[in-house]
N, C-alpha and C positions, 0 to 999 in steps of 0.2 A: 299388624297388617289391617289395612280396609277390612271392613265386612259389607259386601254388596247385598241390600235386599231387593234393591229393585235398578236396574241395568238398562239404559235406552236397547230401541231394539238394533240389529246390525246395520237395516239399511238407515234408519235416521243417523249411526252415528259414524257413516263411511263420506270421506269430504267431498267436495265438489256440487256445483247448482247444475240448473237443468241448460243444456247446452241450448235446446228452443229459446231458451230466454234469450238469450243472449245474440242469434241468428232474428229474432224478430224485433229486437229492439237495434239491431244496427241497421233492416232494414226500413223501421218506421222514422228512424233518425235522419236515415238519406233519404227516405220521401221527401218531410219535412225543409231540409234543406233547399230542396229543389223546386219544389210547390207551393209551401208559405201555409199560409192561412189555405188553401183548399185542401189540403195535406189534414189540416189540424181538424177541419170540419167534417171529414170524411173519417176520422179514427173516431172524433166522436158522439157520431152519428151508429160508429158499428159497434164502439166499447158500452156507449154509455147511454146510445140513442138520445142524444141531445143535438138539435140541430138548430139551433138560435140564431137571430138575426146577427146578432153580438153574442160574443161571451164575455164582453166584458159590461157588468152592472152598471146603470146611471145612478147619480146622484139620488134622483126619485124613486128608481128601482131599489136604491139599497133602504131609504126611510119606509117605502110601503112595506118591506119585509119585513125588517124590524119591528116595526109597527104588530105585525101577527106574533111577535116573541111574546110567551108571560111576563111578566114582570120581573116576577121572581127567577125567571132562568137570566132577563139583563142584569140583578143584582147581582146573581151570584158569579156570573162575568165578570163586573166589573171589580168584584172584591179580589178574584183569582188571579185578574191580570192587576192589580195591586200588588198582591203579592211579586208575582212573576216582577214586577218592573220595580221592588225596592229590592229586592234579591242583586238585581243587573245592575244599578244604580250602586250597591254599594260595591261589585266589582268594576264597573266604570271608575269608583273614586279610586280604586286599588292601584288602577296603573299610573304612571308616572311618569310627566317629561322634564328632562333636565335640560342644562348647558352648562357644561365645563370647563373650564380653562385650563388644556394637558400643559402649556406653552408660553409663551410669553405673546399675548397677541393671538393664539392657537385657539380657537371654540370650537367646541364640538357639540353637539346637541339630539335629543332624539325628540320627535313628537306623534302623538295617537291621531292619528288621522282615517275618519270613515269612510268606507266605500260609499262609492257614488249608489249603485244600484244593485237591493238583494230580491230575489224570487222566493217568495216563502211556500212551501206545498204542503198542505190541510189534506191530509188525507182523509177518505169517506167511501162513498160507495156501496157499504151493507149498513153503516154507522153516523151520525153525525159526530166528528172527533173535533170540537170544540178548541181541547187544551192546547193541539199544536198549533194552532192562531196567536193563544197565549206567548208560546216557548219560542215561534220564530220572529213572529212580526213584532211584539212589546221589546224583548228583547235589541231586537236591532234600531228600532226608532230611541231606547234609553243610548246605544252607541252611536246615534245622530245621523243614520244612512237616511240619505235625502227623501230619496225614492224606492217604496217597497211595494212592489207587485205582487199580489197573493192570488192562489190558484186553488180550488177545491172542487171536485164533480159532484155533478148531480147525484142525487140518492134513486136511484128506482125510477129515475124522470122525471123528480121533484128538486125543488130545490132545496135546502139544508138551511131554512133560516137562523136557528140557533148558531151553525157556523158562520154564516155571514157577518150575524150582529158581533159575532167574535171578531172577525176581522176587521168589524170597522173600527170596533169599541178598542180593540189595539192599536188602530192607526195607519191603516194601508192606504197607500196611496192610491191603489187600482186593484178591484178583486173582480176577479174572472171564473168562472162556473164552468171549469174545465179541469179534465182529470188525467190523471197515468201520464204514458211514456210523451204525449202529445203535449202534455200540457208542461212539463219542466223541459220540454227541448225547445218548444216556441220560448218559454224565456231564457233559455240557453244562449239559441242563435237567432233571435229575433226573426218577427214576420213582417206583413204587411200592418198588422193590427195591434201587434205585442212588440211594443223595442226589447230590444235585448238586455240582460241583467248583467254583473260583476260576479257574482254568487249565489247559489243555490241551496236553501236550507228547509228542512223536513222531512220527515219519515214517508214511507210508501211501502209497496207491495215488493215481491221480487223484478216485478219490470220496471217501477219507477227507483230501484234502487239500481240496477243493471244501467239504466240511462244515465243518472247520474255517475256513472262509474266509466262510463265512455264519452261524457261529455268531461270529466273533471281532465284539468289543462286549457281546454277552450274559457272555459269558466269555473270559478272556484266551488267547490261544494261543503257543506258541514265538516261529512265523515260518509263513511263507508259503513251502510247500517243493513242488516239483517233481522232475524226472528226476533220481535224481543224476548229477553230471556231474565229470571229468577234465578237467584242460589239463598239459600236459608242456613244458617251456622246455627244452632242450638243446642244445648246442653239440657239436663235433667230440671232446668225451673221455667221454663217455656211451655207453653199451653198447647198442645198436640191439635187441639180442634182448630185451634186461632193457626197454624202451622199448617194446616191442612187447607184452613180460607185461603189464607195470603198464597199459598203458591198455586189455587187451581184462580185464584183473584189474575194472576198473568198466563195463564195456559187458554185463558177466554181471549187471547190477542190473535189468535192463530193455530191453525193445524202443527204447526213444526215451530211452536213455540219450547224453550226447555225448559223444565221446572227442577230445583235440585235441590235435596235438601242434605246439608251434613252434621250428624249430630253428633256428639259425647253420649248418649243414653239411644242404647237398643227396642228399650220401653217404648221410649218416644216415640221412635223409629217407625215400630211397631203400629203404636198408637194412630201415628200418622198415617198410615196407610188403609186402616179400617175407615178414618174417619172420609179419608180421600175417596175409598168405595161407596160408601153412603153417602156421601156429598154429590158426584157428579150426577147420577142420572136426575136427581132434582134440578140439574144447570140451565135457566133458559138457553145458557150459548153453550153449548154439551158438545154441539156440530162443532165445536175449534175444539175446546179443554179438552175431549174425551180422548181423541187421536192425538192432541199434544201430550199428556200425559202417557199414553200407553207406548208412544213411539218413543217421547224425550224424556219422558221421568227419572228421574234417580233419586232413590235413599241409599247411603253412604254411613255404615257405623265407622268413628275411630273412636280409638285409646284416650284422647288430651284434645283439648281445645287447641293447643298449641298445632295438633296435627290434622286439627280443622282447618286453622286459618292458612296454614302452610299450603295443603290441597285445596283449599279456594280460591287462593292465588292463581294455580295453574290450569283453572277458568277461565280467569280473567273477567270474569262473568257483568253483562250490564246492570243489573241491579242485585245488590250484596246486603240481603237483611239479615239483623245479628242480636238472635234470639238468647240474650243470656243474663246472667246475675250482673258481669258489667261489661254491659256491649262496648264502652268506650277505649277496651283493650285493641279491639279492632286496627281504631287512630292508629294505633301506632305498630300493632303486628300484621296487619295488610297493607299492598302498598296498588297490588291487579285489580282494580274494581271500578267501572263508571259511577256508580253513585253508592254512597253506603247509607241502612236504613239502620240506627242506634238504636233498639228496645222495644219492649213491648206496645210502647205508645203511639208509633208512626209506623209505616208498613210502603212498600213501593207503591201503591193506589196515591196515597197521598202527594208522592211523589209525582206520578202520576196527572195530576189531576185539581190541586190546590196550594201544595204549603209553599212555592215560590222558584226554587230548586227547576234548572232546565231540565227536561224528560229527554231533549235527543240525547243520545247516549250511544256510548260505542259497542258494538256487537261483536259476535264471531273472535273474539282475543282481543279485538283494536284493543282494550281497555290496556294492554301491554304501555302500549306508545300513545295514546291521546286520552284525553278528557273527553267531555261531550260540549255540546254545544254551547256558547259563554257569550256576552258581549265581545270580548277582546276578538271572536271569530269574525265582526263586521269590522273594524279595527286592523289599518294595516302600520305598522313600527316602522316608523321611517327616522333616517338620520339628514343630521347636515351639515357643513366643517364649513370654517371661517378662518380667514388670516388676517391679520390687520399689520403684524410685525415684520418689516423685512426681513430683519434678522431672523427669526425663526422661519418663515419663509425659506430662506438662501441654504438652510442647515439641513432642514428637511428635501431640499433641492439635491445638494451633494448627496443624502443618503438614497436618495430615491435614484439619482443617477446612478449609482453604485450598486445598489439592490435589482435595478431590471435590465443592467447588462450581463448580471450573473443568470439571469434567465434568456438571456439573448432578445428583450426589449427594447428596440435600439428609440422606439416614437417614444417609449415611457419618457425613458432616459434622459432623451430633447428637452421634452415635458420642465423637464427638473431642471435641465440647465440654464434653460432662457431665465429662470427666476434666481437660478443664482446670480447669473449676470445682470437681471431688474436690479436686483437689491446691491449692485457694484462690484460684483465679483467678475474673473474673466472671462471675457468672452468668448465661447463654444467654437472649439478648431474647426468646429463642420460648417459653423455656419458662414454663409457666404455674404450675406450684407452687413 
């Protein structure tokens, strides 16, 4: 059996979000609707006190800000969204369009074809967050979306030039200095100032996640994302202190972030948790780690690795790092996991933050049923069928007449008949000319 040493507490781990969220973002949503742009400039004027002539950046405005970037912060930009964009690029080559011939004369075909228009959302507000510039907008300009509107708030009633030069340096068509529930539903449902988007990609708070979640169907979204969260698998040749960084390295995301660690060695276990008490109160971001840890923490002793990777599965957890003699057993005995972090060498931060790999990632279980965010999500799979053979034509006519009168289709059925009769068969007792 488990040996629990450390247990989230009951209220962080009883389900459900806060019902306000959800009661204030339906009704900032129907402002918006109804209002437009003075909707959008009144939320934020009170969220974020920004009340700008525009929100969206000129061409000038965006070169003098950059201009104020180091140098060395645009390098290391533009190395990161390298990465990010040979990452995409080599799943861009991965998909594939064909055309077959089932038939004689019969083609069939499929092709990747990109959305028209995505809304990327940079989150900010206590942070400049740089990377998701990287993950939304490079990404979608590698799967060829015409037009990408990018949206990120002011910091404190400054602007985020770091983020910006992000956004440009990826490729945005249009970036606007505008944040939260306001700012991903003006590209939802479009304003007066903001046309409306196809899809909506990036991380946010619980309210810009809650919008997204009541706008997906009007328009498409990533994923359904919440807190981010860590899990750590480690065994007895894993470094306790280096176990210790890496998981208070993601509890600095947020107060109800979850940190989790499951090892093979009690020692460790052990280990870890001294080193996790002498670590935090040194945290500059102590105000997030310290409550996510104490609320969502868990160390977890088993028996076998085998009965690690089994209980890490039913996490599902968004980032899965696999602290062991051979992490790459993982590949193949996990299957629950948005992203998996191999060995001592690499760590979610990386992930994070540099090695190419998208960070939106799926939360709360999603990892059951989706991946995280990928080029193939600007990318919609389309088909398309050709006849050129009467013959096969006429054949497929007969069975298609046959097959939608069993479902009492009597238009299908027509459908089918008129073409067996094109191709010289007889003519349809219904029809009257």
């Amino acid at each position: 059996m488990p040996e629990i040493l450390k247990a989230p507490t009951p209220a962080a781990a009883a389900p459900g979000g806060d019902p306000g969220v959800k009661a204030r973002v339906t009704e900032i949503i129907g402002d918006i609707r109804k209002r437009g742009d003075a909707a959008v400039a009144e939320y934020s004027a009170k969220f974020d006190q920004w009340e700008p002539e525009s929100f969206r950046l000129t061409p000038e405005e965006i070169d003098r800000i950059i201009a104020g970037v180091p140098q060395q912060v645009l390098d290391d930009i533009r190395f990161v969204q390298q990465q990010v964009r040979t990452f995409a690029e080599h799943q861009r080559n991965s998909l594939g369009e064909f055309e077959v011939e089932t038939l004689p004369g019969v083609r069939l075909g499929q092709k990747q074809v990109p959305i028209a228009a995505a809304g990327a959302y940079v989150p900010g507000g206590r942070y400049p967050l740089t990377a998701s510039a990287h993950m939304t907008i490079v990404t979608a300009k590698v799967a060829g979306v015409a037009r990408v509107a990018a949206c990120t708030p002011p910091i404190r009633g400054e602007i985020p030039a770091a983020t910006v030069a992000a956004m440009h340096l990826a490729g945005a068509d249009e970036i606007y200095l505008l944040g939260g529930v306001q700012a991903v539903t003006a590209m939802a449902v479009g304003t007066e100032s903001i046309p409306r988007v196809d899809l909506l990609a990036g991380p946010g708070n619980a309210y810009v996640a809650e919008a997204k979640r009541q706008l997906f169907g009007e328009v498409g979204i990533d994923l359904f994302a919440g807190p981010t969260e860590v899990l750590v698998v480690a065994d007895d040749t894993a470094d306790p202190f280096v176990v210790a960084v890496d998981l208070l390295s993601q509890a600095e995301h947020g107060p109800d972030s979850p940190a989790v660690l499951i090892t093979t060695s009690r020692p460790l276990a052990t280990a870890v948790l001294e080193h996790v008490d002498q670590l935090l109160p040194g945290m500059p971001t102590r105000d997030f780690a310290e409550p996510a840890w104490r609320d969502h923490g868990e160390v977890i002793v088993v028996d076998s690795l085998d009965e690690a990777f089994a209980l890490a599965d039913t996490y599902a957890s968004e980032h899965v790092q696999i602290l062991t003699a051979q992490p790459r057993q993982a590949l193949d005995k996990m299957t629950q996991y948005g992203a998996l972090f191999l060995g001592a060498g690499t760590c979610v931060s990386y992930g994070d933050k540099v090695i190419g790999t998208n960070h939106v990632l799926p939360t709360r279980g999603a990892a059951r049923y989706t991946g995280g965010l990928w080029v193939g999500k600007y990318l919609k799979t389309v088909t398309y069928q050709e006849i050129t053979d009467p013959a096969s034509s006429a054949a497929l006519g007969e069975v298609c007449g046959r097959a939608a009168r069993v479902e009492l289709f009597e238009g299908h059925a027509r459908s089918g008949d008129v073409r067996v009769a094109a191709a010289g068969g007889p003519r349809p007792s219904w029809a009257s000319r």
